[in-house]
Residue, then its C-alpha position, 0 to 999 in steps of 0.5 A: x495529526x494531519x491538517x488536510x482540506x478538499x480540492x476541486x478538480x477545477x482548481x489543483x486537484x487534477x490527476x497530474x497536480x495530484x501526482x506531482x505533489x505526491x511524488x515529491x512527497x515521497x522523492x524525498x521520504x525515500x533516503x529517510x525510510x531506507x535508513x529508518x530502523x523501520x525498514x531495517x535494509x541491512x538486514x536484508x544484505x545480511x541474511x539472505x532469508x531475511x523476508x520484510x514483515x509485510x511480505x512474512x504476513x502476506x505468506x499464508x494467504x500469498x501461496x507459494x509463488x515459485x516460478x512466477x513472473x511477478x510485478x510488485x506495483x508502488x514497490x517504494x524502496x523496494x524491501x517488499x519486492x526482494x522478499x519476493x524474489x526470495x520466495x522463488x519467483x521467476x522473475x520480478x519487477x517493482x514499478x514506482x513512480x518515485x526516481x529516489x525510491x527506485x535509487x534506493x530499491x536498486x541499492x538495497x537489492x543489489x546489496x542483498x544480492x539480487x541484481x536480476x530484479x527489474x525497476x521500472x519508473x511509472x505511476x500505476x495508471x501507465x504501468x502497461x505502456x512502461x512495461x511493454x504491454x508485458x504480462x504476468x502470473x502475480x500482480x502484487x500491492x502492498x499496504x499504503x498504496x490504493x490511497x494515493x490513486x483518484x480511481x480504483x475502477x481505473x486501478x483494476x484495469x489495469x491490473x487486468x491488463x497486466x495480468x495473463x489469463x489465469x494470473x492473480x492478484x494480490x492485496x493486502x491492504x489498509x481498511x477503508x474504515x481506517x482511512x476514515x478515522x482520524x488520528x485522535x479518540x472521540x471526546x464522547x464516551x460509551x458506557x458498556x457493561x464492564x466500563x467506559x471507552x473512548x474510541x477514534x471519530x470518523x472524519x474522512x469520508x470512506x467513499x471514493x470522491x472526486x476531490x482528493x483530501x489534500x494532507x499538510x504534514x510534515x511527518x512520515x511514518x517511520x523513525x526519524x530525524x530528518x525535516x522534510x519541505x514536500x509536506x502535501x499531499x493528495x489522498x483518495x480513499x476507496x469503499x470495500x464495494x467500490x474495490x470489490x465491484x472495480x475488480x469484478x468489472x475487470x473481468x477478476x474473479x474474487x478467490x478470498x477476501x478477509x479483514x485484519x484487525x491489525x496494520x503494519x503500523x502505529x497508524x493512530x499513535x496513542x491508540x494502538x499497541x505493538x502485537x510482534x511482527x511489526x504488526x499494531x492493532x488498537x490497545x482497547x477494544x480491537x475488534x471494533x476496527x477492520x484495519x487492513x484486509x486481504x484480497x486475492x483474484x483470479x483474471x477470468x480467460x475469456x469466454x470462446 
């Protein structure tokens, strides 16, 4: 289970202190993921209709993308970003602020025959300046990402800025009613009318905080072996309202909005049981938990 504690900004928990534990954090996670079974990146090299299980997920709500120009923001090492070029986008480009992650996105592309995807290194907040105020038809973030920005109302922005009027965003992404819980089930139990149950306990807070949670945990959520030394990090969790609100605030229309009682992890190990397709939902009971939700927007053209 994480250790973690709060942070005032006066101390370490500035915006750029934040970012560069972070970003060690995943710099040297990416050649452990990229080899996990997890990731399974061969695959990709080996059938050219291989798609990753998020972006599989992702395809009914998704639509069809064909001829779209496409940025996949915090692409990490990149499987999410093939599976869209695959899926007939004009163009796409991954932006991550990670150096190793892109290394490894290159690779796993290039493998996989698809040289024409750009990478691009930036954190999310820079993301206009380093594509060249460059817009586009989709903006796409996947699962794991909003948590490691201190404001969601900065996020929307700048999704707003990079999309052209009439593009779409798309999310799918964890609940933060999951973010909230911790990784062990209540000591306490509730008695129903057909038994007894134990479920996970709230101890992160669900709104957004000035203070990032600051994690030790010398983990990562995929299959390995390797021993990291860049185990801190820094987390934000953002209310469904706080989201919503930001992205209206941006000028986006809300075209669809649902929750899933499934993640496309063992997010809470012991709890949680595997229901195919690289999906997990809790082994008791799942429907007492929104694990991840879909969102998807329309950028509003402006009014003449």
């Amino acid at each position: 289970m994480n250790s973690f504690t709060t942070s005032s900004p006066s101390a370490d928990a500035t915006w750029e202190n934040s970012r560069s534990h972070n970003q060690a954090n995943w710099d040297e996670r990416a050649a452990a993921h990229a080899s996990s079974p997890d990731y399974a990146v061969q695959r990709f090299a080996d059938d050219p209709d291989a798609l990753s299980g998020v972006v599989e997920f992702d395809r009914p709500r998704l639509g069809s993308i064909a001829g779209l120009d496409v940025v996949h923001l915090q692409c990490h090492i990149g499987t999410d970003t093939l599976s869209l070029a695959r899926l007939g986008a004009a163009s796409v480009t991954g932006l991550d602020f990670s150096t190793a992650s892109l290394e490894q996105a290159r690779s796993i592309t290039e493998r996989a025959g698809h040289r024409d995807i750009r990478f691009v290194q930036s954190d999310v907040y820079d993301a206009p300046a380093a594509l060249e105020r460059q817009q586009f038809d989709l903006v796409y973030t996947g699962i794991g990402a909003l948590c490691w920005l201190p404001s969601v109302e900065r996020w929307a922005a700048v999704v707003a800025e990079l999309l052209r009027p009439g593009g779409r965003l798309f999310i799918r992404e964890g609940h933060p009613m999951l973010w909230a819980l911790g990784d062990n089930p209540a000591t306490g139990q509730r008695t129903l009318a057909d038994g007894e149950f134990t479920g996970p306990a709230l101890e992160f807070p669900y709104f957004e905080m000035p203070e990032p949670l600051v994690f030790d945990d010398g983990g990562t959520y995929v299959e390995t072996e390797r021993e990291f030394n860049a185990t801190v990090t820094h987390e934000w969790n953002h209310g469904l309202g706080e989201i919503v609100t930001a992205l209206l605030k941006a000028g986006l229309r809300l075209d669809l909005f649902t929750e899933h009682q499934s993640v496309p992890w063992n997010a809470m190990p012991g709890q949680m049981v595997e229901i195919g397709a690289g999906e997990w939902q809790l082994a008791e009971a799942p429907e007492r938990l929104a694990a991840t939700y879909t969102i998807t927007a329309t950028k509003m053209a402006p009014e003449t």
